[in-house]
Each structure stands twice: as C-alpha cells, then as structure tokens.
N, C-alpha and C positions, 0 to 999 in steps of 0.2 A: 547762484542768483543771476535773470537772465537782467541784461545792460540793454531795459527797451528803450534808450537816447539810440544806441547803436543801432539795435534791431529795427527800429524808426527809419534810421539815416537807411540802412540798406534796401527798403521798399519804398525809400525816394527814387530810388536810385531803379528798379525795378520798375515803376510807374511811371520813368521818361520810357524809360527803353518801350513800354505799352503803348505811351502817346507817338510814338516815332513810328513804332506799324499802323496802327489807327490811321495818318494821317496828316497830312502839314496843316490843315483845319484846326485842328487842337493845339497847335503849338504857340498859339496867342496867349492860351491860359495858365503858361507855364512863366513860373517868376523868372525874370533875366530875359525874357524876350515880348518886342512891342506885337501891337496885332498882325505886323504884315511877313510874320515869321521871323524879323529880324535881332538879332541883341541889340540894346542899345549903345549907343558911344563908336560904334566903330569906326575908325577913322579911315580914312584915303590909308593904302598900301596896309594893312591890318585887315586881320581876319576874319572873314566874311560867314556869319554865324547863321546862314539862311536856312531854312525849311526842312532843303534837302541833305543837308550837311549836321544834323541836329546833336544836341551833345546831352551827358546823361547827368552832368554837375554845371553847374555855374559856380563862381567864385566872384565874390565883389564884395570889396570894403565900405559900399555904402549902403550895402543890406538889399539889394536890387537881386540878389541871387539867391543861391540855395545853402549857402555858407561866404562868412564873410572872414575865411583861415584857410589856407590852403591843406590844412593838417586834417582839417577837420572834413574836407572833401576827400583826402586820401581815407580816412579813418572810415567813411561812409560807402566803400567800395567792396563789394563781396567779396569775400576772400575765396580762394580757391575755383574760382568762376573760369570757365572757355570762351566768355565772351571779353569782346571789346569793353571799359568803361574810358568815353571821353569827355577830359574833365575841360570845360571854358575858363579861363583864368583874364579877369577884365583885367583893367590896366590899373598900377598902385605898386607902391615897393609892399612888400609882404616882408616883414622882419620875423621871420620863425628859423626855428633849426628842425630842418626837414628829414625825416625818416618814411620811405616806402617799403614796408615789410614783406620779407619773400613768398609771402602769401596774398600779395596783392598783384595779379599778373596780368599783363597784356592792356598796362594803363595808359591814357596817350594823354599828354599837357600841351592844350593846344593856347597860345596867349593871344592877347587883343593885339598887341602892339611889342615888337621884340626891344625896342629903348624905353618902352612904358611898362612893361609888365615883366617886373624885377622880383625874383627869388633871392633874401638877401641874409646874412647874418655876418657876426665879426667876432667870432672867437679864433684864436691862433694858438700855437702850440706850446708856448708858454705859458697860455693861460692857468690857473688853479682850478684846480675840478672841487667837488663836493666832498671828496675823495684826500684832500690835502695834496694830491698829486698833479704835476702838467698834464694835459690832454692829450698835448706831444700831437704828431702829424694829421694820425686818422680823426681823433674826439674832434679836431678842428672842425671839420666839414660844416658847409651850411646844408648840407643836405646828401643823404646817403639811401642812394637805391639798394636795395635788394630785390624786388622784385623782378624776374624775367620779363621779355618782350614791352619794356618800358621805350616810350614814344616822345617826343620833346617836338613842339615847333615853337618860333615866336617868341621866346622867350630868351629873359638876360638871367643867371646865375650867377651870383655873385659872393665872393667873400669880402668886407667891406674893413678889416681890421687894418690899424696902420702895419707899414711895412717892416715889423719887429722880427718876425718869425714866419714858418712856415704855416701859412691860411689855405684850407682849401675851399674851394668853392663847392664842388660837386666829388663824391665818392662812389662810383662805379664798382658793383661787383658782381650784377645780376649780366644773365647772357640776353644775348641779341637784342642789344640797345641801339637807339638809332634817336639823330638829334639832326635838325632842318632850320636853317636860319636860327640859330639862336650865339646867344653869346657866354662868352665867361671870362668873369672878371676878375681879377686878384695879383698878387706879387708872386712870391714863390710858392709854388706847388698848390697852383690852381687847380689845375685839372687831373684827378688821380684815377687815370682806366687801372682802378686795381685787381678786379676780378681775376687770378689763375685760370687761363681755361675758357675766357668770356670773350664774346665776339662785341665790340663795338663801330657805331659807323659814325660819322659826323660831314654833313653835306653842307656847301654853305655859310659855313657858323666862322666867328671869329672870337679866339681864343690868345689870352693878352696872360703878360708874367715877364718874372726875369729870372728866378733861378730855378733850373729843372721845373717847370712850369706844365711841364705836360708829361706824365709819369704811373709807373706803374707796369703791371705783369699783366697786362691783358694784351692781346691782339685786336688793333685797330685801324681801321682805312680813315682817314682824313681825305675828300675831294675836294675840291675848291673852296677852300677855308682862307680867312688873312688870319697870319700867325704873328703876334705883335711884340714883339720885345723892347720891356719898358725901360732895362737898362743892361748894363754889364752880368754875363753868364750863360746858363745853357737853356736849350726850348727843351729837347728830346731826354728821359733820364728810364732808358727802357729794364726790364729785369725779367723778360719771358723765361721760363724753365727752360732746360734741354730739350725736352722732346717736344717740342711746338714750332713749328714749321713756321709762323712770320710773327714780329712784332708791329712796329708802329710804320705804316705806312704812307704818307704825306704825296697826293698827286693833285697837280694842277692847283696847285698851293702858294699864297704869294707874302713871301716871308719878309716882315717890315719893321721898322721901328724906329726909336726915340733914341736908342743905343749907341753906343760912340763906335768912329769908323774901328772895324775889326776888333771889336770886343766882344761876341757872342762866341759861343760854339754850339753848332748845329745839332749837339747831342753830346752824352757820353753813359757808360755804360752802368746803371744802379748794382746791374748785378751781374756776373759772370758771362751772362746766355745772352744778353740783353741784345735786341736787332731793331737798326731804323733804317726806312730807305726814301729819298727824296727822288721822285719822278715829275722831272717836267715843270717842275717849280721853280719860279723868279726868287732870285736871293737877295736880299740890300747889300749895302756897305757895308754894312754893323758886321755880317758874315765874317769868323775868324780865315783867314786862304787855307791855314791845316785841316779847317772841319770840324775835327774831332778831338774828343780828349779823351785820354785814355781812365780817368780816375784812379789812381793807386792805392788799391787795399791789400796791405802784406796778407790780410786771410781769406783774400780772394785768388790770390795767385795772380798772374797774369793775362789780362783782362782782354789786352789785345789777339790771343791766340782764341778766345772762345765768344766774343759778342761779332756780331757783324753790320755792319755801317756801311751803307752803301747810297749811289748815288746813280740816274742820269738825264742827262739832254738838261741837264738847267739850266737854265741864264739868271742876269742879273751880274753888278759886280761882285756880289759876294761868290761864284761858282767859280772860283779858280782850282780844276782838277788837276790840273799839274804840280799846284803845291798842296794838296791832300796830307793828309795823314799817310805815312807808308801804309800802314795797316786797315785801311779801310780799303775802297771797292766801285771801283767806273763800270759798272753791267751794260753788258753789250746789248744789242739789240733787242733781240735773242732773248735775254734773261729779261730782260725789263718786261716785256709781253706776258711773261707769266705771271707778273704784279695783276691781275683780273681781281676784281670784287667779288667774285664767286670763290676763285682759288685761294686768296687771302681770307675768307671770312670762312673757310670748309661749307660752301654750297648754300651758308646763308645769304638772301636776296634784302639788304635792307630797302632798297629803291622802290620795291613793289609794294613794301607795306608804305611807306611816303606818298606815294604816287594816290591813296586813297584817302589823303588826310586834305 
C-alpha cells in the first residue's frame, strides 16, 4: 500500500528545488519565506535565509513552514537521492528523539539561530525501554545519524536529562560528517563519533561534558572548538581499530571549564587502539599535569603499549609536558605537520562543502 502523506512530503520537497531553478521571483510563494525572499524572524548574527541561498524544507513550530517536527522533515526527504536536500530549522527547542536513516544522504540542517534553535531530548542509560530493559549508552541518544554526507550549521544538540547516567546528545555513524558553529550539550558521553571507519569534522562548535564526553571509534578533526568541562573527569575516551591511521584530533582548540584545578584528564583510552592528539591548543587549570590515564582493563591488556596520546606547542596552565604521562607523546615539528585535514580525514575536504553553506 503506497504512504501518499509520504509520497506528498517528497514532491514538496521536489517542487522547492523547481522554484530554486525558476527563480528568486517565485520564492515569495513559498510558505516560510516573506515577499522579499527572506525567512522570517531572522535575527542579527543568524542565518541569512535569502533568495539566493534557498532551502528545500522549512521547519517551524508556529505552522509558518513546511513542517512543524523536525522528524517529519527528515521523513519528507528522498531517499537514495544525489542531490543536496536543505532543511531551514527556525528557532524553538524541538523535543523529539531524532533518527536520520542511512538512506537519507547528503542532508544539510541549517538553524536560525545556534542558542535558539535546539535539537533536544532527555532519555539516559538507565532509563527503561518498552523492552523491560536499560537503553544503556546508544538507546540514549537524542538523535542518531545514519545517513552519509550529513551537514550541521547553527544549531544546539542537546541531551537534557539530569546527570544520573550516561546521555547522549548526538550518535554519529554515518561517513563524512561535518558540523559549523553548533553546539552540544550534556554530562557524560555527549558526543558519541561512533561510526568504525567514518570520517567526522567539527569547525567552530563547542562541545560541553564531564565524563568521556567526547567518544567513540570514529576518526575526527576538531578546529577551533571550546571544549568545556563541566566538572571532575575525562574529555577524550577514543577506541579506533588497529588498522586506522588517526583518531581524534583537536587543533586550535581552547579547552575550558567549570572543573576543579587539575581534575580533568585530557583523554584515556575506551579501547586498546584508541589515538588523540592535541595541537596548538590552550589548556585551563582544570588540565591533570600527567594528561592521561591509562584506564585498566585486565581483558584489555595493557593499554599503554597499544593507544597513542600525543601532544604539541600547547599552552595554557594546563600543558605541563614535562609531567606527562611516561607513556604518551611531545611530536616534534615534523610529526605535528602531518596532522593536515586531508591527511587525517583520508582526502576528505569537509571545509569546501561548508564553504557553500
């Protein structure tokens, strides 16, 4: 039986992209934008929704768009498409638990306003599922990509549950993701680049927690991010396979927080292979002077001989490399120049697809 609510949504969504060749002429008569091409609300420093820049969903909770559910805009996106679909997300907390299925590819969430236009939900790992069972770490998520070539600006992500258990905000598994000013928000094990194998980028963005807050088996470049630690524990909790050449990567990154003097550590390793390296980044107080921890799992073996944690040119009190960890890693000049965004993401460019958002 054919789902024509579905099959509906998908020739909305066919019929911008019509009015976008047509003309900036037509784009008065589209719901979400006034006569002079513009969306409305946009605020001073928010995204500038003109003519030329046209998007293929609107999203707004006051019925002004084309859906007023963020789900329900993913849900109206062709599946299996080569084109762009980009979705305008107005300002409003959006309380949904968000899934983008691995057949929805190359989607971009551009928001009005990145402290106004919040992805939010508040289940944690404790919680009881439908199931009689905990959710445990992943069921947490307020939102879980699978779709490749997924785009993020403006926007705040959030997991809003008290701080019982591990919440995540955002679940990453699909490849060549990339996120531009946005935020994420939560306690432990906010941000999960979980994808095996998947390149993530993150420009921009600041990213808040306290225990292993930033996690998982993906390979990822962090640029100019504030990294915020909201109290006692670790940021970094990496678990890359063997054969993968870079884990988490943190440059020009300015690592802050709420945390007591030298109570954090910089990272430690999830899983045996597990690699992070800080380049060029300011450290706080809160900074442990060893770095690192080693995490001891007797069925991991030892942890220190197979993950690698390295460091250089930081400043900040927190960079005391002379009291490191033995086992972590000062790269010389030399080594740190091969930290490149090309070389860290295998030849993917996330900056050029940004650069057109």
């Amino acid at each position: 039986m054919v789902d024509t609510n579905a099959r509906e949504s998908r020739r909305t969504v066919v019929r911008r992209r019509m009015i976008g060749l047509v003309g900036t002429g037509l784009l008065g008569t589209v719901a979400g934008y006034s006569g002079d091409g513009k969306a409305s609300s946009v605020t001073s420093g928010a995204t500038d929704c003109s003519a030329s820049n046209e998007y293929d969903i609107v999203v707004a909770q006051d019925g002004s768009g084309d859906y007023e559910t963020v789900q329900a805009a993913i849900d109206a996106v062709p599946s299996d498409t080569s084109e762009e679909t980009r979705v305008y997300i107005k300002e409003g907390r959006y309380k949904e638990k968000l899934e983008l299925p691995a057949d929805r590819t190359d989607v971009t969430f551009i928001g009005e306003s990145v402290e106004k236009t919040v992805l939010t939900y508040d289940d944690h790992a404790d919680k009881i599922g439908d199931d009689g069972e905990e959710i445990g770490t992943s069921g947490s998520s307020s939102f879980f990509v699978y779709g490749p070539d997924f785009t993020a600006k403006n926007i705040t992500f959030e997991n809003a549950a008290p701080d019982v258990a591990q919440a995540v905000a955002i679940r990453i598994k699909a490849d060549r993701v990339a996120f531009e000013n946005c935020r994420f928000l939560g306690n432990q094990d906010t941000l999960y680049n979980y994808g095996r194998r998947t390149r993530q980028y993150f420009e921009d963005c600041y990213i808040e927690g306290d225990v292993d807050f930033i996690f998982g088996r993906a390979t990822v470049f962090f640029e100019d991010c504030e990294i915020r630690c909201k109290g006692e524990g670790f940021i970094a909790a990496p678990a890359q396979p063997e054969d993968v050449a870079h884990g988490f990567v943190f440059r020009d990154c300015d690592v802050v927080g709420d945390a007591p003097s030298e109570s954090v550590y910089l990272g430690r390793p999830w899983e045996p292979y597990g690699q992070t390296v800080y380049i060029d980044c300011d450290l706080g107080d809160h900074i442990r002077p060893q770095g690192w921890e080693p995490w001891d799992e007797p069925e991991h073996g030892d942890k220190t001989k197979t993950a690698f944690f390295a460091e250089y040119d930081n400043s900040g009190p927190g960079y005391t490399p002379n009291q490191r960890a033995d086992w972590s890693h000062q790269l010389s000049e030399t080594e740190a120049e091969q930290y490149t965004i090309e070389a860290v993401l295998d030849g993917w460019d996330p900056q050029s697809r940004l650069e057109k958002r």
